[in-house]
C-alpha positions in Angstrom: -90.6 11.7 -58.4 -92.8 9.5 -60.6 -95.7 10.3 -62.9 -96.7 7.3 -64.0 -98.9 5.0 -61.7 -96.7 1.9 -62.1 -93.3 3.7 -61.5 -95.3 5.2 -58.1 -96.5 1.9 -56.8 -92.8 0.0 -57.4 -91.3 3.2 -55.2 -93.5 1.8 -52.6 -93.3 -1.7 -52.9 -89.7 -1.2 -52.9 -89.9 0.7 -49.6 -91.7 -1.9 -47.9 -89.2 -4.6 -49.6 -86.3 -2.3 -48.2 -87.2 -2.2 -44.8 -88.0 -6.1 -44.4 -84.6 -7.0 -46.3 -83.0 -4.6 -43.5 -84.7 -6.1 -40.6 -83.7 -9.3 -41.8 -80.1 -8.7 -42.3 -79.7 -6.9 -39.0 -81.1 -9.8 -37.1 -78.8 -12.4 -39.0 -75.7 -9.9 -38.0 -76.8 -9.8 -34.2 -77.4 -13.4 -34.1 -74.0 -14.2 -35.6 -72.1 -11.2 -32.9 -73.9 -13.0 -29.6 -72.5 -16.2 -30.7 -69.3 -15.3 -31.4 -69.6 -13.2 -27.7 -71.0 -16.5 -26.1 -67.8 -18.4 -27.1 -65.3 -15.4 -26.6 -67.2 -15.8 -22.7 -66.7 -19.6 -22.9 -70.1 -20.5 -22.3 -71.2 -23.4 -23.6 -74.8 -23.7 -23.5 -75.5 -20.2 -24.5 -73.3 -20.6 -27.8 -75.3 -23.4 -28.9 -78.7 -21.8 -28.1 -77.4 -18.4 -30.1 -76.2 -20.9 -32.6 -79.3 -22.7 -33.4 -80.8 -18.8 -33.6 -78.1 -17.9 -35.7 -78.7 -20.9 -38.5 -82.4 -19.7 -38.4 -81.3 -16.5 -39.3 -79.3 -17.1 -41.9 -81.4 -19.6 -43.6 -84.1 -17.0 -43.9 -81.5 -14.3 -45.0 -81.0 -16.9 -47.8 -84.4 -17.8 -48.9 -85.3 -13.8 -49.2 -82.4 -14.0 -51.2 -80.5 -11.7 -49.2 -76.9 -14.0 -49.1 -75.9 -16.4 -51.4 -76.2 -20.2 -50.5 -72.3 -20.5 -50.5 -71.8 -17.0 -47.9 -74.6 -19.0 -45.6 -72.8 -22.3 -45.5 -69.5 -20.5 -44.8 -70.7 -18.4 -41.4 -72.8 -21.8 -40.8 -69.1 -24.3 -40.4 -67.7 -20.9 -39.4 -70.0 -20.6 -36.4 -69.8 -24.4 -35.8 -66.4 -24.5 -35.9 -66.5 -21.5 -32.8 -69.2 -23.9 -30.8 -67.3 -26.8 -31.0 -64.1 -25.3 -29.8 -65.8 -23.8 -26.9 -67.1 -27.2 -26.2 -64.2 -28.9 -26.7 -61.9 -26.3 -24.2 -64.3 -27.4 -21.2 
């Protein structure tokens, strides 16, 4: 435990950090899973919704500097890729 003021207040700023960073990786992972489970179900529509969801979370994963620009572009044409062959199998 801390004695010094400073070291005290970073343990708690870095609680509060820790539980927005996890928040916001959880819901980038659950929006990538429903729109690889839209496709998987073949439906169309619902992939593109969860994947305009799923770019929104990853963008923000990125700017709190959560995942590298490169990871982010990957599961974006990744996830693109999925949507398109859904659409394209109809």
């Amino acid at each position: 435990m801390p004695n010094i003021k400073s070291a005290k207040k970073r343990v708690r700023s870095n609680a509060k950090k820790e539980t927005v960073n996890t928040f916001v990786s959880s819901s980038m992972k659950t929006a990538i899973k429903n729109v690889e489970k839209s496709a998987k179900a073949g439906n169309h529509e619902e992939t593109a919704k969860n994947l305009n969801i799923a770019v929104q979370r990853i963008d923000k994963a990125v700017n709190s500097g959560l995942v590298h620009k490169n990871k982010a572009a990957r599961l974006k044409s990744r996830l693109t890729k999925l949507k398109n062959t859904v659409e394209n199998a109809k």
